[in-house]
N, C-alpha and C positions, 0 to 999 in steps of 0.2 A: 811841284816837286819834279825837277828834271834832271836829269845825269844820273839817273839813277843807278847805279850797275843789278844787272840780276844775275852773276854771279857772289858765291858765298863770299862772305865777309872774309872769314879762313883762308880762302884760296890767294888771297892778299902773301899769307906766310908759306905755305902749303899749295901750288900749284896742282895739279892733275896733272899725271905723268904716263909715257908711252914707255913699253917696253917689249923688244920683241927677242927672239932668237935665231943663231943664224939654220940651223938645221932643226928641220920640222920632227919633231920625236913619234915614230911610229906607234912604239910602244912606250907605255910609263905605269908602275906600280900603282898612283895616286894620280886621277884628276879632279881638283876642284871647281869649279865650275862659279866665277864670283870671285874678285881681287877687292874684297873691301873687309870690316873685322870679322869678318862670320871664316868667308875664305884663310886670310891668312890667320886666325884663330885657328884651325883645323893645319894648315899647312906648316906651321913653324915646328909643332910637338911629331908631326912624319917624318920632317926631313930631318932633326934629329936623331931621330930616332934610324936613321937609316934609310929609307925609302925613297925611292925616286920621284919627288911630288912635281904638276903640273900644273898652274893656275891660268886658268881662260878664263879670259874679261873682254865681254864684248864691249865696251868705250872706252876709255882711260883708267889706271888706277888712281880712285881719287875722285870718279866724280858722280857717286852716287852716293845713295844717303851717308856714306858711313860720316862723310866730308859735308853734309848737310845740315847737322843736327845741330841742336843747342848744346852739347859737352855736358852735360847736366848726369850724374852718373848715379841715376834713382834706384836702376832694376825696379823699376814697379811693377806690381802685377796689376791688372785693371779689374779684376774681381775684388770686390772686400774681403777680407780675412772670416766674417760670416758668411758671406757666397759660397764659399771655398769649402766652409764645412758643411752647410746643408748640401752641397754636391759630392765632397769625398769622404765626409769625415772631420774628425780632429785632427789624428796625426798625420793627415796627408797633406791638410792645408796647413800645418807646422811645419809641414815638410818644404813645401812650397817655400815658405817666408824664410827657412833657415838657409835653404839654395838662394836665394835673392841673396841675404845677407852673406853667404861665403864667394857669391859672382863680385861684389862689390869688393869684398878684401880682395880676392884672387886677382884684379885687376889691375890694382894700387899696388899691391907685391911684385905683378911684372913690368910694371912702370917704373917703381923703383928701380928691382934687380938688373934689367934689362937698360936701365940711364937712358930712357925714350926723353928725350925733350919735348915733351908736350903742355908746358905749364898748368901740372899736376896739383892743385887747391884741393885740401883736406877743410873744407871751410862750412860744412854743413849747407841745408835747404833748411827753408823759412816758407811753409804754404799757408796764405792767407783765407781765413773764414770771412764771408758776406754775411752772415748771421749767426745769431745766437744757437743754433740746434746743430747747426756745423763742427761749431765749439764744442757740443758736447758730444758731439762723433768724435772729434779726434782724442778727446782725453780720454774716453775708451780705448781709443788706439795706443794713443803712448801708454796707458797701463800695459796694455798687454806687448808689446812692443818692448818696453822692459822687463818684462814677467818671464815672457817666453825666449826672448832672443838675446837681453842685455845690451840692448840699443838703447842709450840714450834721447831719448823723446820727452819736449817736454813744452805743455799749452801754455801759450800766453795769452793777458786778455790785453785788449786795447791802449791801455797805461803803458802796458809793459814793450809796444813794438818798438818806439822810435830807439827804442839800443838798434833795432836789425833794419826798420825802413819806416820814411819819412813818407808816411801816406794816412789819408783818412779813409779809405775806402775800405778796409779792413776792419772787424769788433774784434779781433785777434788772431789766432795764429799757433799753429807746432813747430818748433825748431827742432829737426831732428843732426846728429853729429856726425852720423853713419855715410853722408852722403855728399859729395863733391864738384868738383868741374876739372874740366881737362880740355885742351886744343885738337878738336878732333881731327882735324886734317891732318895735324903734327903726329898727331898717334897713329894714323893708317898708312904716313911716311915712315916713320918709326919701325912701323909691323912690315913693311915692304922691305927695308933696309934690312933686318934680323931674315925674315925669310932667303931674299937670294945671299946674303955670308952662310943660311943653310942648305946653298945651294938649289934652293928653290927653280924650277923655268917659268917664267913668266912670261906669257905672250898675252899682249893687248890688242886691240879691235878685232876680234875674233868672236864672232858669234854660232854658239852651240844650237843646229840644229834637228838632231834627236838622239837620242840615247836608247840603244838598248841592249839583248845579251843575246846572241842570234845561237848558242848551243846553251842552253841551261841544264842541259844534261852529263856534262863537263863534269868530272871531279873541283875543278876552279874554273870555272865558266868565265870567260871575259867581258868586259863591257865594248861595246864600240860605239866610238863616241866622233858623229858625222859634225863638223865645223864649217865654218867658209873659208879656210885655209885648208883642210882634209881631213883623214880620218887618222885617229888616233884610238887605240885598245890599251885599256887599264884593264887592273886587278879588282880596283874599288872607286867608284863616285861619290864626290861630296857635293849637292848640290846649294851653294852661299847666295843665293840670287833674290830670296827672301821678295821683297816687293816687286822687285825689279826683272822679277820671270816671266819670261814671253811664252807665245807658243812653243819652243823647241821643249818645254818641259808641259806639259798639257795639265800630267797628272796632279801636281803641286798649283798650276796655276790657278784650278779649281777650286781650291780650297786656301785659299788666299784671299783678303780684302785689302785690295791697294787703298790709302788714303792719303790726298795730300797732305802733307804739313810745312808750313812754311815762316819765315821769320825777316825780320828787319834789322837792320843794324842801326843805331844815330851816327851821325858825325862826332869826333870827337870835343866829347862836354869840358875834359879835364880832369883831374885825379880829385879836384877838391868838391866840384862840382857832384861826381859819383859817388862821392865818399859821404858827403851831403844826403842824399838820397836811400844812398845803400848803408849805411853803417856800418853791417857786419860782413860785407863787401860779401854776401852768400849767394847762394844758388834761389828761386823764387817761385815759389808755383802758385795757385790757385784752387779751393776747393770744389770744380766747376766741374762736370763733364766736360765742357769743352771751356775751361780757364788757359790762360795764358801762361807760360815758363817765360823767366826772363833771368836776366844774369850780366852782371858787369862782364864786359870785357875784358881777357888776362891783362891785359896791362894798364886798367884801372881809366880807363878813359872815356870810353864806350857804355853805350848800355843796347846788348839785344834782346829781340822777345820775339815770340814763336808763338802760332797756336795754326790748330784744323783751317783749313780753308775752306769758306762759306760761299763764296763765289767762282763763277767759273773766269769773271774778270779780271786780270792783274791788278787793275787802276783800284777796284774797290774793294778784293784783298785787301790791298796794302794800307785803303783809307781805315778798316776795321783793325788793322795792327795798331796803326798810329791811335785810332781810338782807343785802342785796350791799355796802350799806353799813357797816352795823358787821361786817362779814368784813374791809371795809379798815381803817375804822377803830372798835374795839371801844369807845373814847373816846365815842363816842357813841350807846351803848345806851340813854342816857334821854333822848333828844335828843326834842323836838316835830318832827313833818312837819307843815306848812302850809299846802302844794298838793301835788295826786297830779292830773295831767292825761295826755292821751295823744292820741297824732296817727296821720297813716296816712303811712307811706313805701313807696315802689313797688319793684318788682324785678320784668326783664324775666326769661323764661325762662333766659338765658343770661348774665342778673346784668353786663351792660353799658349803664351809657347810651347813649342810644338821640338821634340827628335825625335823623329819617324825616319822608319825603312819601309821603302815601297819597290817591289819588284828587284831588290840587292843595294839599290840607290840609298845614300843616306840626304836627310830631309831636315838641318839643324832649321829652324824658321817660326815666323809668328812674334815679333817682339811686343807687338803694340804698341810701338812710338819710344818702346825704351830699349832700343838697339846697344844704347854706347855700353852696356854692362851684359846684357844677355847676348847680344852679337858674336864676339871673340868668347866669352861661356860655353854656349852650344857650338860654336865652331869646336871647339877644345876637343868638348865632350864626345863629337863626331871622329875625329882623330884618334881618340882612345876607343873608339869600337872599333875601328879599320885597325888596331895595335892590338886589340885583342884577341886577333886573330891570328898575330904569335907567340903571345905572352897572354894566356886567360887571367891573368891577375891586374893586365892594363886598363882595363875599363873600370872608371870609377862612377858609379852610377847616378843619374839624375832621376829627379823627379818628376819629369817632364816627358820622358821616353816611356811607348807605347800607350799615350791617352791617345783616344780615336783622336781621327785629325777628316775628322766631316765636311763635306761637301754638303750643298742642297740642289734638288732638280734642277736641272736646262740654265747652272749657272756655270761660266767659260772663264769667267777673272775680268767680267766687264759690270760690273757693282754698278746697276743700275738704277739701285734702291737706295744708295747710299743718301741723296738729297734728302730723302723721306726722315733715316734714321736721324740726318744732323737734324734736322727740323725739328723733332723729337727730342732731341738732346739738349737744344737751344730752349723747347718750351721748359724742361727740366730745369736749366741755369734760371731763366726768367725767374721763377717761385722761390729759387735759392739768393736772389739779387733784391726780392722786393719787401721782404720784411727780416730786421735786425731785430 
């Protein structure tokens, strides 16, 4: 496999783009800190709102995960719906699942309204069971899943996939209707486009390094926020930076677990070829700890697939993509890979996202690999607390604002255990792969 690009597949339609301004803004009402959906999530509902908003991006807009992902628009939580209760309760973790499900419409609604051209597929996900006892986890789920929320979920056994996918490797499957794809580059184009018509300022290659409030004894205390361009004082900080926080934010970075994830693209198969394969041309997961997501490409050509990276190698990476790939489908053992790229997704200690305020800083972060719905969500969410602060009726509350957001001892945001956990994770799949 050679010519590989390792840039994203995406950036084919959706390049990574510079932005700068010509006079450096002393002061600004809003800075966000992060030009990707979490940032302008938070920046589009300010600058309507009246405010003078500021987005610093220390590389390009566009070329961090927002532009990495599979488009897959799950909102998953990575706890079970049972985790969730032995840790909060019933109606907390109903709470939880009913925010998932309104981050998912809320998103589709500004896609819509907002005419983002981002080839928006309302086409459901199809997650495949390796065994029988899989299957009957998730038909508990789809009970309650339509019990509690009115989602659509619904198990199939084996007989039943080749409607959705032409594989043996699966005993069946949940197809749920609630959940889609989109061109995630085109949407973070999209979200950049709507921000500066809201007069957004936008300056790229700007790196933030420290923040903090040198009078806090101020009736409105300021932030001052030291760059490699200079300094700049707000009223309020958003900080969107999510995986991708350096030292200049210490506090957050702590309590943060970077993870790569990374994905392949094929060369193009053909529409008849994917359609072959894919039937219900859907979005694809796995019921693994570490399973694969995979998903036709919008224009029905393509097939990519994603998952954790296991190595620290590119070369055999990319060979463990390809294997996950022809494991589903063996059809395409001589197939070309095109692109092999890979991104950083975050996970809090206790594997929940996370809106936290730290020292006046707001903290939207934590997706756990499911940015494309909860990313611009809590950005939103972060925006209506900075609005609440002239309208008490602007904040519309989440679910997710003021759970601790834990740290553990003499850890800095260099996850040097992380080998251990996947190792752990993979003996997990093992048990889940060897008996049907």
């Amino acid at each position: 496999m050679t010519g590989i690009s390792a840039d994203p597949y995406w950036w084919q339609a959706a390049p990574p783009q510079d932005f700068h301004i010509e006079h450096w803004p002393e002061r600004t009402d809003v800075v966000i800190i992060g030009g990707g959906y979490t940032g302008f999530g938070a920046a589009i509902p300010l600058a309507r709102a009246g405010l003078d908003v500021v987005v610093l991006e220390r590389d390009q807009i566009g070329a961090g995960a927002s532009t990495r992902n599979g488009g897959i628009t799950s909102g998953n939580l990575r706890l079970s719906f049972d985790d969730l209760i032995k840790k909060f309760g019933a109606e907390k973790a109903t709470a939880f699942y009913q925010e998932a499900k309104a981050a998912r419409a809320d998103l589709a609604q500004f896609i819509t309204s907002e005419k983002i051209d981002c080839d928006l597929q309302q086409c459901g996900r199809m997650v495949g069971a390796l065994r029988s006892e899989s299957l009957d986890s998730m038909k508990r789920d789809a009970e309650r899943l339509t019990k509690l929320l009115d989602i659509e979920a619904t198990v199939y056994d084996r007989a039943s996939l080749p409607d959705y996918i032409d594989t043996s490797r699966y005993c069946g499957g949940m197809m749920r209707d609630d959940i889609g794809g989109i061109h995630p580059a085109k949407l973070l184009a999209g979200m950049c486009q709507i921000a500066r018509q809201a007069s957004v300022k936008i300056v790229t290659q700007t790196k933030v390094i420290a923040v903090s409030q040198p009078n806090t004894s101020s009736p409105t205390p300021e932030f001052r926020i030291e760059t490699s361009r200079g300094i700049i004082r707000a009223g309020h900080v958003i900080s969107a930076t999510n995986a991708y926080t350096d030292a200049g934010q210490p506090w957050l970075r702590r309590r943060l677990v970077p993870v790569i994830s990374e994905m392949i693209a094929t060369e193009e198969l053909g529409e008849n070829m994917v359609r072959s394969l894919m039937p219900g041309l859907n979005m694809y997961g796995e019921a693994l700890q570490l399973g694969h997501y995979y998903r036709p490409s919008p224009d029905g050509k393509r097939i990519l697939l994603g998952g954790r990276r296991m190595s620290p190698n590119p070369a055999m990476a990319r060979k463990r993509l390809v294997r996950g790939l022809t494991s589903i489908f063996p059809q395409l053992a001589d197939i070309t890979i095109t692109n092999h790229w890979f991104g950083f997704v975050a996970f809090p200690f206790d594997q929940l996202p996370k809106l936290a305020v730290h020292d006046g800083v707001i903290y939207p972060s934590g997706y756990c690999g499911s940015g494309t719905v909860w990313a611009r969500w809590l950005g939103q969410k972060a925006a209506h607390m900075v609005l609440a602060d002239l309208d008490e009726n602007a904040f519309q509350g989440s679910a997710f604002q003021g759970i601790p957001f834990r740290t553990m001892p003499f850890y800095s945001g260099d996850p040097w255990f992380l080998p251990l956990a996947m190792g752990l994770y993979a003996i997990q799949d093992k048990f889940k792969t060897t008996s049907k």
